[in-house]
LUMLUMMAR-694742 format. One record per residue (C-alpha): residue in one letter; x, z, y. Coordinates in steps of 0.2 Angstrom, whole numbers. Example, Ala and Ser with C-alpha at 12.3 -4.5 7.8 and 13.67 -1.06 7.14 Angstrom:
BEGIN
("A",(62,39,-22))
("S",(68,36,-5))
# end
This chain:
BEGIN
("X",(-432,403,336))
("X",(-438,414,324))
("X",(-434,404,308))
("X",(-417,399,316))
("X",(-413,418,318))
("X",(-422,422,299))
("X",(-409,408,292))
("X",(-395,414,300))
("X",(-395,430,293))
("X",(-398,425,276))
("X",(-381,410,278))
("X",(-394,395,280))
("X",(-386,384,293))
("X",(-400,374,303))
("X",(-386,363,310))
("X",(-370,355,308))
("X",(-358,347,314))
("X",(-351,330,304))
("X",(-340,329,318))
("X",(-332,335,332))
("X",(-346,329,346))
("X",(-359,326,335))
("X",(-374,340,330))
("X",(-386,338,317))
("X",(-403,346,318))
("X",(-408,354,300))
("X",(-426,348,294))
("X",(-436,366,297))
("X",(-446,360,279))
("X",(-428,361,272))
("X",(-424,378,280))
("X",(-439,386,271))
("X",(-436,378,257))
("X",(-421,385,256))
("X",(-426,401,260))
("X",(-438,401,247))
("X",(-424,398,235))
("X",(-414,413,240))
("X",(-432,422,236))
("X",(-438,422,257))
("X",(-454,419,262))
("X",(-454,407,277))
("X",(-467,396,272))
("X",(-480,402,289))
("X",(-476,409,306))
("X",(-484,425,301))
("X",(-470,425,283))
("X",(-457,421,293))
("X",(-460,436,307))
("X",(-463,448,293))
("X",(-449,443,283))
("X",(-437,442,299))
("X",(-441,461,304))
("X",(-437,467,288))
("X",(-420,458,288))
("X",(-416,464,306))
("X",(-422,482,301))
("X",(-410,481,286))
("X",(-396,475,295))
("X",(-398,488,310))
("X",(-399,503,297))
("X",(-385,499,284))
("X",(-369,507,286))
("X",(-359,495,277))
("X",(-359,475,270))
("X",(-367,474,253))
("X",(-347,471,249))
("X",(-333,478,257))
("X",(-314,470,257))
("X",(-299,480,258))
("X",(-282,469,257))
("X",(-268,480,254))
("X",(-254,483,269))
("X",(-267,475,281))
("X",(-278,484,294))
("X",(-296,492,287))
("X",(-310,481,290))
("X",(-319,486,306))
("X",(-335,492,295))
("X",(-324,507,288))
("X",(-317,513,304))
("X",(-333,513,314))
("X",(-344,524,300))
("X",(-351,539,310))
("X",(-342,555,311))
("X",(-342,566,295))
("X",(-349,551,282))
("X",(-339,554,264))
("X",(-337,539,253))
("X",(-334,541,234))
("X",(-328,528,225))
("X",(-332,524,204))
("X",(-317,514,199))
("X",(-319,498,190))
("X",(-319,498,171))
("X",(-323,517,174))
("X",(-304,519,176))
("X",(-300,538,178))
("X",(-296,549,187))
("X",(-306,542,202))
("X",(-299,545,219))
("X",(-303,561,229))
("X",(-318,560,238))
("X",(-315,555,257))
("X",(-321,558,273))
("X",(-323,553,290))
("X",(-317,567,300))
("X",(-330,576,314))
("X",(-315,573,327))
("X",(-307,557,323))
("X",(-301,547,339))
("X",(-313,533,346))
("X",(-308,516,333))
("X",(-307,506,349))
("X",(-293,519,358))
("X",(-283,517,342))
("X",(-284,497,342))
("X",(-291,501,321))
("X",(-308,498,327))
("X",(-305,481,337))
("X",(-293,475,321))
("X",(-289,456,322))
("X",(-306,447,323))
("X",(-312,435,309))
("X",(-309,419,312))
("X",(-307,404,299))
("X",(-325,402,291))
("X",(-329,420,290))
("X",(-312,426,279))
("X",(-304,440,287))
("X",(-287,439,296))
("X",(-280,454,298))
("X",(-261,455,295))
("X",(-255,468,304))
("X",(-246,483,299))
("X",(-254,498,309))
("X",(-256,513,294))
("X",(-272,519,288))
("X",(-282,534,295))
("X",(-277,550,287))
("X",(-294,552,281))
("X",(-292,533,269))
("X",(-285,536,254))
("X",(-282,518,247))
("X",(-290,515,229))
("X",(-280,504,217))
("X",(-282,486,216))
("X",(-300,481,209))
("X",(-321,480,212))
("X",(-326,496,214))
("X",(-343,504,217))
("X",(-343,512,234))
("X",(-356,527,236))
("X",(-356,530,256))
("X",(-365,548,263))
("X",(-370,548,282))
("X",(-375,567,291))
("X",(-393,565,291))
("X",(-395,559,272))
("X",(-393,542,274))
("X",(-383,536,257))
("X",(-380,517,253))
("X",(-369,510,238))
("X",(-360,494,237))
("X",(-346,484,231))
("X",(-326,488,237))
("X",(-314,473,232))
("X",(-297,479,234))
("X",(-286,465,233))
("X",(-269,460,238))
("X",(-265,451,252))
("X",(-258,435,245))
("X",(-261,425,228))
("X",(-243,423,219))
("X",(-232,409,224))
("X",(-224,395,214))
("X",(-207,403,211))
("X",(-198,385,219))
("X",(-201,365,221))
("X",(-207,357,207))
("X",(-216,342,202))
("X",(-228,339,186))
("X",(-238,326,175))
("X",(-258,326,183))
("X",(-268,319,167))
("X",(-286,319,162))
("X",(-281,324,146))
("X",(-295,316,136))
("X",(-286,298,139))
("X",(-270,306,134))
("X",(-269,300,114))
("X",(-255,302,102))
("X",(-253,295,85))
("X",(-261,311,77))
("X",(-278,311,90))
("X",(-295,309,84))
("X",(-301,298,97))
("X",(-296,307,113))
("X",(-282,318,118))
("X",(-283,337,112))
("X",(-274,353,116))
("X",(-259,349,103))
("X",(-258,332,116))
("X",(-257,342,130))
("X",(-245,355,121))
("X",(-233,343,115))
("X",(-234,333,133))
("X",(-228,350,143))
("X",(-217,353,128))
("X",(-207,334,132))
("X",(-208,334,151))
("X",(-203,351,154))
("X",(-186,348,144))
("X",(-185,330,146))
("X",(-187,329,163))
("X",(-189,344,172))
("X",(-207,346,174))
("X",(-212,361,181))
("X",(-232,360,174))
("X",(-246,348,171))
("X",(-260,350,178))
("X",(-278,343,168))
("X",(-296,338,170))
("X",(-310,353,166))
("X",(-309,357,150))
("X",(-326,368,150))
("X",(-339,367,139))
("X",(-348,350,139))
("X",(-369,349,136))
("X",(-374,344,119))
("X",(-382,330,116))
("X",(-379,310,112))
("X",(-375,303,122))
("X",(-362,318,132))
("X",(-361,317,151))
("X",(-344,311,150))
("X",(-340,321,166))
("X",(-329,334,166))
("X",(-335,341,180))
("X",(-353,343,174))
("X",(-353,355,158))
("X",(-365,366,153))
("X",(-352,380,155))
("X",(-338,384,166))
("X",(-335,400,157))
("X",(-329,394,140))
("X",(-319,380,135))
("X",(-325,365,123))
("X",(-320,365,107))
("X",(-320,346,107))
("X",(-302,347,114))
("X",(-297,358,97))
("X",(-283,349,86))
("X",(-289,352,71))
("X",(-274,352,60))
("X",(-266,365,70))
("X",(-281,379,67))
("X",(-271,390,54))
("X",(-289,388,40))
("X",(-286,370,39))
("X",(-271,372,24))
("X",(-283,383,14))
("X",(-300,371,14))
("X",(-302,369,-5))
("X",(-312,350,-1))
("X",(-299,342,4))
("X",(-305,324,-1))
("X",(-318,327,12))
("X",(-304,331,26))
("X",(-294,319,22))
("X",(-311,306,23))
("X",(-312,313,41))
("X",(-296,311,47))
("X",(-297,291,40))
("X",(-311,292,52))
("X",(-303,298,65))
("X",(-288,286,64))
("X",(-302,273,64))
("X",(-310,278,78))
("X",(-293,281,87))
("X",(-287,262,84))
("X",(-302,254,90))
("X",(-298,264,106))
("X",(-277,259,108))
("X",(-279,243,98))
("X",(-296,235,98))
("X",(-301,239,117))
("X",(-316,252,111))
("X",(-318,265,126))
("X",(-316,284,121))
("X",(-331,289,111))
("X",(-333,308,116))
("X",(-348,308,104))
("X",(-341,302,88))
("X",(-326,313,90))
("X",(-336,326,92))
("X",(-347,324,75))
("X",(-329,323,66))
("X",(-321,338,74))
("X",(-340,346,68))
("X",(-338,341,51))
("X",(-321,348,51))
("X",(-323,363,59))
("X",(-340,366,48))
("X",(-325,367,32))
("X",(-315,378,40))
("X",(-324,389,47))
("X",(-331,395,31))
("X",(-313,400,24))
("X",(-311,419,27))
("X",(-299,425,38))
("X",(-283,437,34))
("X",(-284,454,41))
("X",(-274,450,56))
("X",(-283,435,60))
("X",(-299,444,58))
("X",(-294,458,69))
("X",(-287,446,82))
("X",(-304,437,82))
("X",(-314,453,85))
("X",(-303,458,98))
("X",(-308,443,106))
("X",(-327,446,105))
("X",(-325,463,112))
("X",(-318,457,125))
("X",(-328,442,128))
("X",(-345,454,124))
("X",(-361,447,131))
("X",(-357,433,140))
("X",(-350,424,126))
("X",(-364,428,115))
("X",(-376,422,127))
("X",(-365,404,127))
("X",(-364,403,108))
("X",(-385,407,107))
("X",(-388,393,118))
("X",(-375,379,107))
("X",(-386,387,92))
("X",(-402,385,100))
("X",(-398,367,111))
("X",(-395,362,91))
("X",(-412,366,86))
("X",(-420,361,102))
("X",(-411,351,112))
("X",(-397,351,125))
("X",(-410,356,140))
("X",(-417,373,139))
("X",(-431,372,154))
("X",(-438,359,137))
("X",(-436,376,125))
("X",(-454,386,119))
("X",(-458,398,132))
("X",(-452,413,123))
("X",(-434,406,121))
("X",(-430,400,140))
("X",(-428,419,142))
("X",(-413,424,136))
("X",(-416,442,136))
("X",(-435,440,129))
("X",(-440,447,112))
("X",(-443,429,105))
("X",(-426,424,110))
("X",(-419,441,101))
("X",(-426,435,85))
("X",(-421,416,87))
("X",(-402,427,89))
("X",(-405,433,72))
("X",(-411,419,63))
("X",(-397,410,69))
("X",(-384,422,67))
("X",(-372,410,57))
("X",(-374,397,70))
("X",(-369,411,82))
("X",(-355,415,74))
("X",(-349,397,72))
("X",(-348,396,91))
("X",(-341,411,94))
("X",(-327,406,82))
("X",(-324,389,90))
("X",(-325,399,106))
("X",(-311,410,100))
("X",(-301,393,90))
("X",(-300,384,106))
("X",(-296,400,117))
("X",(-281,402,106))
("X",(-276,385,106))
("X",(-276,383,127))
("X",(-265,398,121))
("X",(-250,392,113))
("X",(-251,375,126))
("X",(-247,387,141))
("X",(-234,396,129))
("X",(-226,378,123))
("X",(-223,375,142))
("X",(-217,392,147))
("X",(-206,388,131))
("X",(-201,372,140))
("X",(-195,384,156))
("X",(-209,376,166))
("X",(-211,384,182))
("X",(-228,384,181))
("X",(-236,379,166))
("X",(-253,372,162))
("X",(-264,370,176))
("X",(-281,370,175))
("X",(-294,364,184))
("X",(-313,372,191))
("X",(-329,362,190))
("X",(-339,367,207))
("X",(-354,368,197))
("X",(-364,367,180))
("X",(-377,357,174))
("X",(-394,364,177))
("X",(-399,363,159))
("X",(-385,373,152))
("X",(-378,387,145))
("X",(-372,396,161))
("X",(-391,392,171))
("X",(-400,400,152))
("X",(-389,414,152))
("X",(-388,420,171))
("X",(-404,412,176))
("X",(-405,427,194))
("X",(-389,419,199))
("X",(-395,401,204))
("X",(-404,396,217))
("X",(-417,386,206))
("X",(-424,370,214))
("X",(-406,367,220))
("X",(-392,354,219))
("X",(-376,355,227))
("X",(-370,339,238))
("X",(-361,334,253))
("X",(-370,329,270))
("X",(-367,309,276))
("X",(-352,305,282))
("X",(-342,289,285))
("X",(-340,286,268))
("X",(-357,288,262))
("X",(-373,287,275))
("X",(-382,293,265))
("X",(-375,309,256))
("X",(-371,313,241))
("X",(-383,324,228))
("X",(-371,330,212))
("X",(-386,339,202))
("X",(-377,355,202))
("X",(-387,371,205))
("X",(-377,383,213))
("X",(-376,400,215))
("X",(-387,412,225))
("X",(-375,423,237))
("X",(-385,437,237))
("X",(-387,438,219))
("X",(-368,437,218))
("X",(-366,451,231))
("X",(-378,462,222))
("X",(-369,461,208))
("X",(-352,464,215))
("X",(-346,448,210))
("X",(-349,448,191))
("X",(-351,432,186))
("X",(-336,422,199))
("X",(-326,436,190))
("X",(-329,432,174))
("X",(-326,412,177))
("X",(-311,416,183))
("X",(-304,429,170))
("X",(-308,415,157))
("X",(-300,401,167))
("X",(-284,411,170))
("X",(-280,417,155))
("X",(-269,404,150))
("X",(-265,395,167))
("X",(-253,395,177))
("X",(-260,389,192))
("X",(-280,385,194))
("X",(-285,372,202))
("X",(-302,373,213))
("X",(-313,358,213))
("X",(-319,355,232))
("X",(-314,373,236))
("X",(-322,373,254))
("X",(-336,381,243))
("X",(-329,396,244))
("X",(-335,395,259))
("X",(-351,385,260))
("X",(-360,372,251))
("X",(-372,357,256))
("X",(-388,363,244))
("X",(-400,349,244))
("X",(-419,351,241))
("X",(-424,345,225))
("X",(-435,331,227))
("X",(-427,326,243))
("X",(-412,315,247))
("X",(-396,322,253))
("X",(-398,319,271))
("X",(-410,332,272))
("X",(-399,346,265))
("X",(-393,360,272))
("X",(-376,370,272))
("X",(-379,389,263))
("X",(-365,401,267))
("X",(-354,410,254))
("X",(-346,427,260))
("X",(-330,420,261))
("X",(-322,436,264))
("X",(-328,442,246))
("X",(-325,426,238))
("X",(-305,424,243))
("X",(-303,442,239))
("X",(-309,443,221))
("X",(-300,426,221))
("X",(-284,433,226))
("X",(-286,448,216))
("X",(-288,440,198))
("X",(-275,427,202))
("X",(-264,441,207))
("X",(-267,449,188))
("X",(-265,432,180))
("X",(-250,431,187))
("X",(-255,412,192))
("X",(-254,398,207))
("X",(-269,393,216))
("X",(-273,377,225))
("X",(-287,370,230))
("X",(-295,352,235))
("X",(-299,352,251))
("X",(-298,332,255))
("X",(-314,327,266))
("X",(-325,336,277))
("X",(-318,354,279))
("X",(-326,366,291))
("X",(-315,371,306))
("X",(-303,387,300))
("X",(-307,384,280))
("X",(-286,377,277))
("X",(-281,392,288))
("X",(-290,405,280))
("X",(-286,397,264))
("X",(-268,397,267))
("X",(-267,416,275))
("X",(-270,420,256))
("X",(-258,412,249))
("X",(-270,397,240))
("X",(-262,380,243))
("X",(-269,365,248))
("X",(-270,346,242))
("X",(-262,333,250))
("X",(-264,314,245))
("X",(-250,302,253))
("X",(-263,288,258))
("X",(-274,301,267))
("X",(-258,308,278))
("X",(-260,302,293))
("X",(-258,308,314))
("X",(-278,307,313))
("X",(-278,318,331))
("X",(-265,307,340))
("X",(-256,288,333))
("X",(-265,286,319))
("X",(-250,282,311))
("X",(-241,288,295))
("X",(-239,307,296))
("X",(-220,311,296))
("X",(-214,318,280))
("X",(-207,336,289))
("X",(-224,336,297))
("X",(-232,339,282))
("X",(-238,357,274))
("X",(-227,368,263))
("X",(-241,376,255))
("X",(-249,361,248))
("X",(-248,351,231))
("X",(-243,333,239))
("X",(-249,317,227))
("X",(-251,300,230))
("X",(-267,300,220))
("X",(-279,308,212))
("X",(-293,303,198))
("X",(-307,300,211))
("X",(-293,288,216))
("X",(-287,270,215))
("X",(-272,271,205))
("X",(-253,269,216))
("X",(-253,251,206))
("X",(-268,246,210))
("X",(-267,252,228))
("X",(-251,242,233))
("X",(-259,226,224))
("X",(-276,227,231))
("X",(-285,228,215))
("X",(-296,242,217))
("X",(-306,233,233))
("X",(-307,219,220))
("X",(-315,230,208))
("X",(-328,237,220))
("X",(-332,220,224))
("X",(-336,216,209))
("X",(-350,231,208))
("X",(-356,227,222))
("X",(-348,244,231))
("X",(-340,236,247))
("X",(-347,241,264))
("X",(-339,226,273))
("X",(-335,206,266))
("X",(-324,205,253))
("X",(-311,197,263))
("X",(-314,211,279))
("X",(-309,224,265))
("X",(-295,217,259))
("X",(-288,212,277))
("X",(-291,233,280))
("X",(-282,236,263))
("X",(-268,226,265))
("X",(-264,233,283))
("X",(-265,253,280))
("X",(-253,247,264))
("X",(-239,236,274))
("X",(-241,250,287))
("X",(-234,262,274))
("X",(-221,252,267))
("X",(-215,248,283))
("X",(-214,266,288))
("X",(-206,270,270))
("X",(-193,255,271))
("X",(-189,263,291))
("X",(-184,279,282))
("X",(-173,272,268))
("X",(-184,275,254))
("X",(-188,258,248))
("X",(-172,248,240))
("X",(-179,238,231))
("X",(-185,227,243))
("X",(-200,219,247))
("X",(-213,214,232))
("X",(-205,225,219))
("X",(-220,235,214))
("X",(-211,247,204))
("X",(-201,249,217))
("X",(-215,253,230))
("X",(-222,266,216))
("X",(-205,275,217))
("X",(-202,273,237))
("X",(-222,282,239))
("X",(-211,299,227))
("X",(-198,298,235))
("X",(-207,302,251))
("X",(-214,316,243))
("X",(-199,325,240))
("X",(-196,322,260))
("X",(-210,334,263))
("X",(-209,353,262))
("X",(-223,354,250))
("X",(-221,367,234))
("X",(-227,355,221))
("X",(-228,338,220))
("X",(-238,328,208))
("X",(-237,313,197))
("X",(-251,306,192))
("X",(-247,300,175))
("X",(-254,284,172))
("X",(-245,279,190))
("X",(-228,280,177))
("X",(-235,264,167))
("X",(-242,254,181))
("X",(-261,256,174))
("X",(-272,250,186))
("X",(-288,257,181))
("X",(-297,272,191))
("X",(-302,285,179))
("X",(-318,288,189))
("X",(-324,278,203))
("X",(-337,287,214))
("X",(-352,278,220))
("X",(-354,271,198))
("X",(-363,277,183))
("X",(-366,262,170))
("X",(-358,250,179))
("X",(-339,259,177))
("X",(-335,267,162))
("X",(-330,284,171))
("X",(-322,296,162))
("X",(-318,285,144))
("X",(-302,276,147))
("X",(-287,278,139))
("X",(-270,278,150))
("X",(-263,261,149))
("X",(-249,251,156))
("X",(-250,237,168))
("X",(-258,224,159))
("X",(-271,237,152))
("X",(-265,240,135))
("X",(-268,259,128))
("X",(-254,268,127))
("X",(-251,284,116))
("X",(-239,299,121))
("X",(-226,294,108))
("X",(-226,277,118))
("X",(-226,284,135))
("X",(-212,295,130))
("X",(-202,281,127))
("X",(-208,269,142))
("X",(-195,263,153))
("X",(-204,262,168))
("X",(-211,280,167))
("X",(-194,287,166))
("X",(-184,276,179))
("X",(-200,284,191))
("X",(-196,301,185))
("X",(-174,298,189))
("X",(-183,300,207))
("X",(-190,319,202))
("X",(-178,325,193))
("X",(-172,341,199))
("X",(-156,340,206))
("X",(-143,354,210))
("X",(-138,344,228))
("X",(-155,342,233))
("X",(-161,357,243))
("X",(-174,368,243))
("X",(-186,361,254))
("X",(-187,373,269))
("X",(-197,362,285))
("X",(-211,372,293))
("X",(-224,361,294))
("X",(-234,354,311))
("X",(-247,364,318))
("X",(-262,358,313))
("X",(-273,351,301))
("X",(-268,333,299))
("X",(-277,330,279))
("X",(-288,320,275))
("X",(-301,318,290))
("X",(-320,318,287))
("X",(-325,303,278))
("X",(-307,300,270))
("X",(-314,301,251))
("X",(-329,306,243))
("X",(-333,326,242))
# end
């Protein structure tokens, strides 16, 4: 009992539940091991009693949480209202804002909380995030800060005294101003006639620039586009970089950087954009797969030239504006692509002296290097600007939305985020996701993640700064697996993922400074939450505002008929797709294609022929059901036909924003990623292609037939109503085991 309770009050779960009536027991060699990650002693009886009286002797004698939540027009949060009679709390605003507020203070006489109701405000439920909506006023003695994370210094009679953090957030994230529908791209495989191998921000630019006036698009939403590791061969992944913080500078079109005009070796450019159109037609022509690498070392070459052209004054200014307000983080990032050049892409492999960043070795390595450390900044800067001018080109476009972008759940381990805020990770650490009915035996994503308590302590820090980077040009983010907000599944390194445990996030914390920057941004949040999502996670999500993602083929009555869920059953707050990049495209969905592909690597749990029979039945059952409404025409066996019935039903459903995935608009039958593959599928390298597989550019797709008889279906329309249908009670997406976590 004693290392059970010892692990709850550090988050570390020596249970779950993969399902309704099913209880997992924790290994206890995994709980310590755990706990020694988050820096607790558990490794003996006697470690765990000693370490278990000093947590309940802290717990017992603190007067408030290490972080405090305040959301605007809803009640305080119990820990506020219960401080003892006559405790003052001061308050240092963030960013040292002036004037602070008055001090406050509990008054001697205040009414008992729980006669008032304040006290027994709306209990938690939903994974820990707070509920209270209510309205009652604040005590006379509250005087509410403005919205930010404050330093809270709290005073008890008696001298007790405690500081901690105070997020003042809003109570909702902003909302997509009406219905609209977008392009979802991995924006790699997107290339136009000017690309150098692999779609770039002017692509991306000039795609939300077409849609949004062509065809009424309301955003596109991309892949990560954070900093990838260094190295050849690149992890292809976008959802493995080295850093979430900064963008890469791969994705910069280099034409478009203002320098370019002014390189006086112009032979040399020119040599590299032959290259590049090489490199770019053995791709769309000559069935070459997209070659991050090589377009990488051209897009170097480049940017070495015109980096070393001066910048005007204003440019100048603009580009130290921009390291003063980056400051040391993006230092750190651009010492660690200085060094990872020197000495490799893994940093835990670095001399001794330089795998502290802070250290006096790695001090002088930052001025050896100081050109080197420039040059990244600089790129930093050129492909800040550029994800610039593509959210401007779509708000130009009268986009609803704009550009959204996506968050990586994690980073990998050898990079520039786990050098540079090496307290914050729980080293020894993957993050992962328990069996389920998809995969007995786990997954293990070789992500560290981050320590809680680190996070706490330091108010938040570094998940503030990821997500001021990330929405600074959004306008919506989009949250990879965002049930880890609220917990993750942190596997043991050396042991498989069966024997992992779930570490807890406060949740609370995490929505609020969540909120609270998308709130400034001015941007849409959603989050994917397909498989195995703890009881109360969708709710607490959509309390605040953050929508959820909703994939036709996984809509389904799962707690009664089984059958397709009725389109005015479905969410409002949601984004509603029929696939995603983890996904069998729509194409190869109707046809059965993708079950032939996993046959052939070898990936099916059942016969060949079992699966297809499976396969073919969930799909008939859903044209059925689509033909019974009146969405399908065309008929039986008309596949573009199919592909617009599955879009039509979308716009049945109440949800805010629905997506397209964009190859689904040429018929291309090819998974960008196929989970469960490493060498045997070439993840993350295809270009978008039509249905017989040819690589099609933007120019191309602009003018494909098919794409826009599809997109007649979204148009907007002035007689087609705002959708208005509340949606069923209930979760009813995607249930555990539906798709890989």
């Amino acid at each position: 009992m004693g290392l059970s309770r010892l692990a709850a009050l550090h988050g570390v779960a020596t249970s779950y539940s993969p399902s309704a009536d099913v209880t997992v027991s924790v290994p206890d060699d995994t709980v310590i091991a755990v706990l020694a990650a988050l820096g607790v002693d558990a490794a003996t009886p006697e470690a765990v009693a000693e370490a278990l009286a000093a947590a309940e002797s802290s717990a017992r004698s603190r007067l408030l949480p290490p972080t405090l939540v305040v959301w605007t027009g809803e009640p305080l949060p119990p820990a506020l209202t219960a401080l003892p009679p006559g405790t003052t709390l001061d308050i240092g605003l963030e960013d040292g804002g002036s004037p602070p507020p008055p001090r406050m203070r509990v008054p001697v006489d205040r009414p008992d909380p729980a006669d008032s109701g304040r006290g027994a405000a709306e209990a938690d439920t939903g994974a820990g995030a707070g509920t209270g909506t209510g309205t009652l006023p604040p005590p006379d003695w509250w005087a509410e800060p403005p919205l930010g994370v404050h330093r809270l210094v709290v005073r008890a009679p008696g001298g007790r005294s405690e500081t901690g953090t105070l997020v003042v957030a809003p109570p909702r994230v902003p909302q997509p101003p009406a219905r609209s529908h977008g392009f979802l791209v991995q924006l790699y495989s997107l290339l136009s006639a000017r690309s150098w191998g692999m779609g770039d921000l002017g692509d991306l630019a000039d795609l939300a620039a077409w849609s949004g006036r062509t065809l009424g698009a309301g955003f596109v939403q991309v892949n990560p586009l954070h900093a990838a590791v260094l190295g050849n061969p690149t992890d292809p992944s976008p959802y493995r970089p080295s850093s979430r913080r900064f963008p890469d500078p791969v994705h910069l079109h280099i034409e478009s950087i203002p320098e370019y005009g002014h390189v006086p070796d112009r032979g040399t450019l020119d040599d590299l954009r032959q290259d590049a159109a090489a490199l770019s037609d053995t791709v769309l022509n000559k069935g070459a797969l997209i070659d991050r690498d090589a377009v990488w070392e051209l897009k170097r070459q480049a940017l070495e030239l015109v980096t070393k052209v001066p910048l005007t004054p204003g440019r100048r200014a603009a580009y130290c504006d921009f390291l003063a307000e980056q400051g040391q983080a993006l230092e750190d990032h651009a010492l660690w692509c200085a060094l990872a050049e020197v000495h490799g892409s893994d940093w835990h492999t670095w001399p001794a002296a330089l795998r502290d960043p802070r250290s006096k070795g790695t001090a002088r390595a930052r001025r050896e290097l100081l050109n080197r450390v420039d040059f990244h900044c600089r790129l930093a800067w050129l492909t800040d600007s550029q994800l610039a001018a593509a959210q401007r080109a779509a708000l130009d476009a009268a986009m609803a939305v704009g550009i959204v972008h996506d968050l990586a759940v994690g980073v990998h381990p050898g990079g520039a985020d786990t050098w540079a805020q090496q307290d914050a990770f729980a080293h020894g650490m993957s993050v992962g996701a328990p069996p389920d009915a998809f995969n007995a035996h786990g997954q293990d994503w070789g992500l560290p993640p981050w320590r809680p308590d680190v996070l706490a302590a330091s108010g938040y820090a570094p998940y503030r700064g990821l997500l001021r980077g990330l929405l600074a040009h959004a306008g919506a983010l989009r949250i990879d697996h965002v049930m880890g907000l609220f917990r993750l599944w942190w596997v043991p390194e050396g042991r498989p993922p069966t024997e992992g445990t779930y570490v807890s996030h406060d949740a609370e914390a995490m929505l609020a400074v969540l909120v609270l920057e998308a709130h400034r941004a001015g941007a849409v949040v959603m989050g994917e939450d397909l498989g195995t999502v703890e009881p109360g996670v969708r709710e607490a999500l959509a309390r605040r505002g953050v929508l959820g993602t909703s994939v036709l083929w996984f809509e389904r009555d799962w707690a009664g008929t089984g059958r397709p869920l009725a389109p005015e059953e479905w969410r409002k707050g949601c984004l509603a797709t029929v696939t995603t990049h983890d996904l069998p495209s729509t194409a190869a969905r109707l046809t059965g294609d993708h079950v032939a592909l996993r046959h052939r690597l070898g990936l099916l749990p059942r016969s060949l022929a079992e699966e297809l029979t499976a396969d073919a039945t969930d799909t008939a059952e859903w044209l059925r059901y689509l033909a019974r409404l009146g969405l399908l025409p065309e008929g039986e066996g008309d596949e573009q036909g199919a592909v617009r019935a599955v879009h039509r039903f979308l716009l049945r459903t109440p949800a805010r924003m629905v997506g397209v995935w964009l190859p689904d608009t040429l018929g291309d039958r090819r998974p960008q990623n196929l989970p469960g593959t490493w060498d045997q599928y070439p993840n993350w390298r295809l270009p978008v292609a039509d249905a017989e597989g040819h690589p099609v550019t933007l120019e191309e797709l602009a003018a494909a037939p098919r794409l826009h008889r599809l997109m007649e279906v979204l148009r907007p329309r002035e007689d087609r109503p705002e959708p208005h249908l509340e949606p069923h009670p209930g979760p009813r997406t995607a249930p555990p085991g539906a798709r890989p976590s």
